[in-house]
VOGU-3710 file (C-alpha; in Angstrom, 3 decimals, decimal comma):
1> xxxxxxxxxx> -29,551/-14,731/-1,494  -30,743/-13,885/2,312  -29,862/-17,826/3,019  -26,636/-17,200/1,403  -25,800/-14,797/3,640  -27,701/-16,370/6,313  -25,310/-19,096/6,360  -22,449/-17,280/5,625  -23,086/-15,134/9,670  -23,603/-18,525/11,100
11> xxxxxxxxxx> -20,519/-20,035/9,804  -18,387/-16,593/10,961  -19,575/-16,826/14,281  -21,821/-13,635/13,790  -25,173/-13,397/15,201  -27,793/-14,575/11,874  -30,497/-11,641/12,978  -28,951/-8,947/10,378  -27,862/-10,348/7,649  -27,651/-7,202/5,063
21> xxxxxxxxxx> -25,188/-5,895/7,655  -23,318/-8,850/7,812  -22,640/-9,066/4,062  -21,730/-5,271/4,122  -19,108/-5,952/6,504  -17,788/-8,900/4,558  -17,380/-7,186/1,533  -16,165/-3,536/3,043  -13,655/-6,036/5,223  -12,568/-7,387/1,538
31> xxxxxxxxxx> -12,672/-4,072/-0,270  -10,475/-2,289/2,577  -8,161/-4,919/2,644  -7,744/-5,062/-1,246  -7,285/-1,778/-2,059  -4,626/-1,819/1,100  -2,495/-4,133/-1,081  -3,239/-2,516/-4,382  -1,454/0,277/-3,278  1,339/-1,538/-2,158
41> xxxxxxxxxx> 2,005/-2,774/-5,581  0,880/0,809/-7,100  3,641/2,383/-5,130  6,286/0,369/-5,859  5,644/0,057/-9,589  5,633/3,805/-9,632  8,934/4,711/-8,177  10,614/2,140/-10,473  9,149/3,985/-13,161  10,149/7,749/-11,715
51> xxxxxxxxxx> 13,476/7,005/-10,840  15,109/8,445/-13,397  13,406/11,534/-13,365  13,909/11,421/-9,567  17,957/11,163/-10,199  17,846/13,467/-12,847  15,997/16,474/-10,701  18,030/15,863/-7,788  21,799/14,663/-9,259  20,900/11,006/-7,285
61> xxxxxxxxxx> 23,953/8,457/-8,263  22,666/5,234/-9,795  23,839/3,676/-5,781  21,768/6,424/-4,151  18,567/5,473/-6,815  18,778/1,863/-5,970  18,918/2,605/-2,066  15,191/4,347/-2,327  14,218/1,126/-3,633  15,791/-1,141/-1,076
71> xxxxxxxxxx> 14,509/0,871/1,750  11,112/1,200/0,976  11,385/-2,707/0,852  13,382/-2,685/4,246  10,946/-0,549/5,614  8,026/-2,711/4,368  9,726/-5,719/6,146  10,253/-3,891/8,765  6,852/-2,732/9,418  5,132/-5,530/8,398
81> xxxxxxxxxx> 6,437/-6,874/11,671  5,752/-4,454/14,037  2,397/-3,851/12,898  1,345/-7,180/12,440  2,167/-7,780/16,345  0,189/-4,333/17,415  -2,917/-5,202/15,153  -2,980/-8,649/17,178  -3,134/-6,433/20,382  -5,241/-3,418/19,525
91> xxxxxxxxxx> -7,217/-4,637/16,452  -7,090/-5,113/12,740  -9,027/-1,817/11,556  -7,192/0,208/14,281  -3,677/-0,642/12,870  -5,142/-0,492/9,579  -5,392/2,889/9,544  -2,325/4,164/11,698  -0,403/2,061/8,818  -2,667/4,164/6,371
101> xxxxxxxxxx> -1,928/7,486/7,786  1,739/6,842/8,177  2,141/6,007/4,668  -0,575/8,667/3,059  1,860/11,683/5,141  5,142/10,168/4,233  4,378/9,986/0,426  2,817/13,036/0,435  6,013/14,580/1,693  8,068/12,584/-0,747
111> xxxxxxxxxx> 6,734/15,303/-3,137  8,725/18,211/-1,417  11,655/16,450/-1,011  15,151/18,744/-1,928  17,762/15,918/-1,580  18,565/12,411/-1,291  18,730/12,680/2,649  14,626/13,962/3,180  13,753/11,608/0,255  15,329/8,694/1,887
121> xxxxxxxxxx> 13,886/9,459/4,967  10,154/9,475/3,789  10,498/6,310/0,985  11,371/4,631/4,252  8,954/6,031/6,543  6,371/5,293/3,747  7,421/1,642/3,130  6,790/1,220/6,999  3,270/2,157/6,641  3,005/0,056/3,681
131> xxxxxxxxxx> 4,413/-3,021/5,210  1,180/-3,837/7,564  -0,913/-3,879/4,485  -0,548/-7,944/3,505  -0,550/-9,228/6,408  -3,127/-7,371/8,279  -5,788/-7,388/5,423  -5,402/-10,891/5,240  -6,156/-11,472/8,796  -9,279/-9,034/8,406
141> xxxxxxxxxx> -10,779/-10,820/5,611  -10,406/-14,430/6,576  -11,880/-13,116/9,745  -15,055/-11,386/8,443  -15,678/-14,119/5,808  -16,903/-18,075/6,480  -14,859/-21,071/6,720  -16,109/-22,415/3,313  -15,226/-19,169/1,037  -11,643/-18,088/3,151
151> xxxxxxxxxx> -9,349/-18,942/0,315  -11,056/-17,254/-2,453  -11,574/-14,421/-0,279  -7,664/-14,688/0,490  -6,980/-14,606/-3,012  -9,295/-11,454/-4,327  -6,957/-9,879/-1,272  -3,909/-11,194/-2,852  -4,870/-9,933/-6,648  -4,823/-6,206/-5,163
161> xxxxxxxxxx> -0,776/-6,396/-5,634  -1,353/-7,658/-9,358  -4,261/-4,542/-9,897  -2,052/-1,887/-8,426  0,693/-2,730/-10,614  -1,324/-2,992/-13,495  -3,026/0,369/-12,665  0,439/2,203/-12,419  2,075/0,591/-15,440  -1,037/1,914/-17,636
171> xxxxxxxxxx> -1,056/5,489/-15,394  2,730/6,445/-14,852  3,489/6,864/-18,887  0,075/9,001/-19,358  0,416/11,437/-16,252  4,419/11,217/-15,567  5,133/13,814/-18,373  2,611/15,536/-17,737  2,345/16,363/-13,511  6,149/15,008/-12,863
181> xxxxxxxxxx> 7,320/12,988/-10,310  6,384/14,915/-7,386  2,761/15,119/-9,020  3,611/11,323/-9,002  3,721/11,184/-5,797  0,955/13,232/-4,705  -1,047/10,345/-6,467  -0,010/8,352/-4,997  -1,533/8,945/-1,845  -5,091/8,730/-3,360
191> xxxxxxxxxx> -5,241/5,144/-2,861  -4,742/5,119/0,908  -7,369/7,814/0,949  -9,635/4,954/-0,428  -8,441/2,365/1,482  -9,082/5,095/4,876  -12,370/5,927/3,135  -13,319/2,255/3,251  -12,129/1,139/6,612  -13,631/4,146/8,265
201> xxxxxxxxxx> -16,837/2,611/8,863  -15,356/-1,078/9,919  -15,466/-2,215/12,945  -13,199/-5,296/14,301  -14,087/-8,551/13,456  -16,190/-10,707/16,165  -13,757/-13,617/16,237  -10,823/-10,577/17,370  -13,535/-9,464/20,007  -13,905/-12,436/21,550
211> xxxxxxxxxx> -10,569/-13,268/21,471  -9,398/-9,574/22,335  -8,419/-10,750/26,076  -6,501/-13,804/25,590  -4,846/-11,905/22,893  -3,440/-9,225/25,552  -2,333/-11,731/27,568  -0,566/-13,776/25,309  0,955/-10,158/24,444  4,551/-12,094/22,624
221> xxxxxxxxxx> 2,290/-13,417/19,481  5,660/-14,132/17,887  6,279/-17,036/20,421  2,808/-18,317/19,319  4,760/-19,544/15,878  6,621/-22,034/17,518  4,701/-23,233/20,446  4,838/-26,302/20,201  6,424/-28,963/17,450  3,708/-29,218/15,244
231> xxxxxxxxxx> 3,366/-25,411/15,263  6,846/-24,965/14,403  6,724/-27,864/11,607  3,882/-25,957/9,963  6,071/-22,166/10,624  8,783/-23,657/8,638  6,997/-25,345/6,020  4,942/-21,649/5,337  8,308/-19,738/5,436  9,352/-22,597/2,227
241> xxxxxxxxxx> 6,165/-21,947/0,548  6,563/-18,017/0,600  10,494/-18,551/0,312  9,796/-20,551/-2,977  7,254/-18,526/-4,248  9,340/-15,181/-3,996  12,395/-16,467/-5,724  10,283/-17,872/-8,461  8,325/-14,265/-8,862  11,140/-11,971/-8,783
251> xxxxxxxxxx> 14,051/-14,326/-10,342  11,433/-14,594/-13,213  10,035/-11,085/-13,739  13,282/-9,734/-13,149  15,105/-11,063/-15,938  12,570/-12,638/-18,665  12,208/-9,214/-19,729  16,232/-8,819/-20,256  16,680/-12,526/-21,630  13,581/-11,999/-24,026
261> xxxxxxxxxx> 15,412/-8,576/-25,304  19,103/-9,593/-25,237  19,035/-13,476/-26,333  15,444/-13,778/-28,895  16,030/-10,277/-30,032  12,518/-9,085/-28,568  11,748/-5,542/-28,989  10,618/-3,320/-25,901  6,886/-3,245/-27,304  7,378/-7,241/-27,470
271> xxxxxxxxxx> 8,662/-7,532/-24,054  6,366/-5,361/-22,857  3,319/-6,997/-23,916  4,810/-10,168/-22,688  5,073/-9,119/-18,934  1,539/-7,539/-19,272  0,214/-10,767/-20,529  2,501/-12,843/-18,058  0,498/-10,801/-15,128  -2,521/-11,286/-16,912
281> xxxxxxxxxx> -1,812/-15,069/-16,282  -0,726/-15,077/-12,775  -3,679/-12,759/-11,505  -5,988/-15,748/-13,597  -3,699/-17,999/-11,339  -4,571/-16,434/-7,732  -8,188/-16,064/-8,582  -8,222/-20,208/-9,355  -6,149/-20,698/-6,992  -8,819/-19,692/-4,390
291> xxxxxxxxxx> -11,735/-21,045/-5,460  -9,982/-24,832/-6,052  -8,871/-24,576/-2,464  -12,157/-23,695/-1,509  -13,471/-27,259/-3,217  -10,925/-29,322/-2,629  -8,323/-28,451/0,362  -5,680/-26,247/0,364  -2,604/-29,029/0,285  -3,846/-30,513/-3,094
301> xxxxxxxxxx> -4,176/-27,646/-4,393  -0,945/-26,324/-3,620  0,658/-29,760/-4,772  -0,911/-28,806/-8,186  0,183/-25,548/-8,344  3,614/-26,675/-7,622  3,797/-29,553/-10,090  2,061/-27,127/-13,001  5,391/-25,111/-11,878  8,134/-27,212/-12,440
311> xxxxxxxxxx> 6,576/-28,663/-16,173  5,936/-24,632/-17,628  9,367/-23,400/-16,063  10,943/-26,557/-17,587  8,811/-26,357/-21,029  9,445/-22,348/-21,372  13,305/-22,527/-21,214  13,148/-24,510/-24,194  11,011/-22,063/-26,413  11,769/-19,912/-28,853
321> xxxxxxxxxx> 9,069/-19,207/-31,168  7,571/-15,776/-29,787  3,958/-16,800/-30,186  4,190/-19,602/-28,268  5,933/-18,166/-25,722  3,254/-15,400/-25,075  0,560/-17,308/-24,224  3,211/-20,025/-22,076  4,411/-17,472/-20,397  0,919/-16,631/-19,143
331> xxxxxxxxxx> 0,115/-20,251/-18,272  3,443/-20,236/-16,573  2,682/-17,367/-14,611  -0,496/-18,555/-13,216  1,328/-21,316/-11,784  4,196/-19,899/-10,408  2,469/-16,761/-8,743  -1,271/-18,301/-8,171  0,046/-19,914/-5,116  -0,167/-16,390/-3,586
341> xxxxxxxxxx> -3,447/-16,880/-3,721  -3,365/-19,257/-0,866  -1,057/-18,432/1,933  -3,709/-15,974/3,723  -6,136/-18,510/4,450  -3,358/-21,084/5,372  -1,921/-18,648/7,361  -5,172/-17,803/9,186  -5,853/-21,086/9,825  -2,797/-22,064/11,099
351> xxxxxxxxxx> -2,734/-19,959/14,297  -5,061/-18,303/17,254  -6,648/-15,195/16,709  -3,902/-13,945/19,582  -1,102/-14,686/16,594  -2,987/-14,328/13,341  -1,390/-11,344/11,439  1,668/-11,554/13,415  1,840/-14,975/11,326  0,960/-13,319/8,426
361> xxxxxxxxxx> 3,445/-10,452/7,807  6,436/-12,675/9,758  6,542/-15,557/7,840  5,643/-13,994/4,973  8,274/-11,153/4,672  10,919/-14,386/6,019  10,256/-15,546/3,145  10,262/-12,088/0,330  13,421/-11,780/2,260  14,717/-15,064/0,940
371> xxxxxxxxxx> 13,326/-14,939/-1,885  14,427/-11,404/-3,380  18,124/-13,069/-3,554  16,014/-14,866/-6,908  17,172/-12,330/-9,158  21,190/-12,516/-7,433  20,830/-16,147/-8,481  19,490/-16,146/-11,686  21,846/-13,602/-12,602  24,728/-15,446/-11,579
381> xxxxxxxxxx> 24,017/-19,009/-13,172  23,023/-16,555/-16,585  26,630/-15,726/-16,827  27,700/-19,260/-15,906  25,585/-20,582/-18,385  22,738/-19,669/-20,209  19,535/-17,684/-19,397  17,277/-21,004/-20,499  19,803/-22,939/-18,148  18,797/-20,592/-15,395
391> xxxxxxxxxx> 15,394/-20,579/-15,786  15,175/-24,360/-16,100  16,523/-24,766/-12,587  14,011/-22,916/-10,854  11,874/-26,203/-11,162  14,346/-27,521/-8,552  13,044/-25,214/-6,404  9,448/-25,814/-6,477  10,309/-29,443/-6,342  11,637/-28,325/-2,956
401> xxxxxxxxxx> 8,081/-26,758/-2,552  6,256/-29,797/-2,837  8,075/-31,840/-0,115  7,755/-28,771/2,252  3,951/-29,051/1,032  3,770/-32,733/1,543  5,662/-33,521/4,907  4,939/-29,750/6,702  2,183/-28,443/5,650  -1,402/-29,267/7,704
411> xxxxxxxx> -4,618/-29,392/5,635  -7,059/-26,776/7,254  -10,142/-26,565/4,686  -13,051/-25,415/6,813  -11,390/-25,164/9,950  -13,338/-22,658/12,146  -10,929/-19,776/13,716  -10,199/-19,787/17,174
//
């Protein structure tokens, strides 16, 4: 174990002399970063469930319900940004916990909210803090970990979302009738206090310290995405990748649910236990995800994962037997989600210390912003055609994904951060 970890300091640029600090680090590095993300997907899941107790306490219009939604989201774009830049200044665990903080006092006073107006105000002050969570952890963990274990690393960050949501689909139904949605809410902020618990004791990674001064003076990070041609190749390429990988996720969890229901006749219990089981299979799908890039590159990988996407989308919009679409729609899943599992340590890879989360939460949220107009589209070519019509065309798009792969994307396995 001690060489393990022996290895693991050398490789991370970390003096080898204390290695049981070392791997404490690592793993409170992964941990904080993690649970940062879980409650991303926590919070989220919750206020989908509480809206209509929301409307109904405070007379909310089914418009004014969907804006709490859409600017938590705007908000999380929004400060994904912003705080991806600041954590490249002034340091991962710094930002960290201003984003923590931000979010933990905003949710908290989501819970005395009288109207629409103050409620607004705090989703969106809330999603702000939430927004630096991705992008930011990811950065902190591929810098704490070695070269030769980044992308699983990456991934246990990435399967935070998929473990907050599963955490508040079991909670919400329990506790919502029984504390209410400002309880809800309250709650909600226990998370963060884990996450602040966690990254209290942090400090920054060496690979920011060394690089802390050329980061200050290469203060526009967000000019460091395009600095040269091969830089920008690779910027576009990622924004595909997460662009792709959006459209597929929401276009598909978005309205499965409503097709299984409306067109096979599934019941809610049915249609319940199919999304549960289709998460099931796309958390499966991060966690392989990472430890095949690991092996054998992060391209091949990816071109797998893209190919095992277009054959399930294609094979489940022919189904109709409700067996065998339970368990396809959790192989499908792990496909068309488990590529999350990759783009931190692509992402870290791909650009200078001085640039690293700004890269993360940019090109990233580019890309959720692209891709959230999956469900608009699915929609639309449902009412065209058909629902299995719909869904079958979605393998065009990760087509799409696997020449972006092939002609944009670098291969980075092992590459040492700079």
């Amino acid at each position: 174990m001690e060489a393990n970890v022996s290895a693991s300091t050398a490789d991370a640029g970390i003096p080898a002399s204390h290695p049981a600090q070392t791997s404490a680090y690592a793993w409170k590095a992964l941990a904080g970063s993690t649970i940062g993300y879980a409650m991303d997907g926590f919070d989220l899941l919750i206020l989908g469930f509480m809206l209509p107790a929301i409307s109904a306490a405070l007379a909310l219009t089914p418009s004014q319900s969907g804006a709490l939604v859409t600017w938590t989201l705007i908000g999380a774009v929004a400060g994904g940004i912003v705080f991806g830049a600041l954590s490249d200044v002034y340091g991962r665990v710094r930002v960290l916990t201003w984003t923590i903080v931000l979010f933990a006092v905003f949710t908290g006073l989501c819970a005395f909210a009288q109207g629409f107006s103050d409620l607004l105000v705090y989703r969106t002050i809330a999603g702000i803090g939430l927004g630096g969570e991705f992008g930011i952890g990811m950065a902190l963990a591929a810098e704490a970990w070695p070269a030769h274990k980044r992308a699983r690393v990456s991934s246990y960050v990435a399967l935070g979302w998929q473990s907050g949501v599963l955490l508040a689909a079991l909670l919400t139904p329990m506790l919502l009738p029984v504390i209410g949605w400002r309880g809800m809410f309250v709650l909600g902020m226990a998370p963060a206090l884990v996450a602040w618990l966690v990254r209290n004791k942090l400090h920054e990674p060496e690979v920011f310290v060394r690089n802390r001064a050329a980061a200050r003076q290469k203060s526009n990070a967000f000019r460091l995405l395009v600095a040269d041609a091969r830089t920008t190749r690779t910027s576009v390429g990622i924004v595909v990748l997460c662009a792709v990988q959006n459209f597929g996720y929401y276009g598909i969890m978005i309205w499965l649910p409503t097709y299984l229901g409306k067109t096979l006749g599934f019941s809610l219990t049915k249609s319940a236990v199919w999304t549960s089981v289709t998460v099931l299979g796309m958390m499966a799908g991060i966690c392989v995800f990472g430890h095949l890039a690991d092996r054998i590159g992060r391209k091949p990988t990816f071109l797998i994962f893209q190919a095992g996407a277009v054959a399930m989308v294609l094979t489940y919009a022919r189904l109709t037997d409700p067996v065998t679409m339970l368990w396809a729609g959790a192989v499908m899943g792990m496909f068309v989600n488990g590529m999350i599992g990759g783009y931190g340590a692509l992402i870290s890879e791909a650009y200078p210390t001085a640039a690293r989360a700004t890269a993360q939460n940019v090109l990233f949220n580019i890309g959720r912003a692209i891709g959230g107009f999956g469900p608009v589209a699915i929609g639309s070519l449902a009412s065209a055609y058909s629902f299995p019509v719909a869904i079958a065309l979605l393998a065009g798009i990760y087509v799409l994904d696997m020449l972006a792969t092939f002609f944009l994307i670098p291969e980075l396995k092992g590459a040492e951060l700079d």
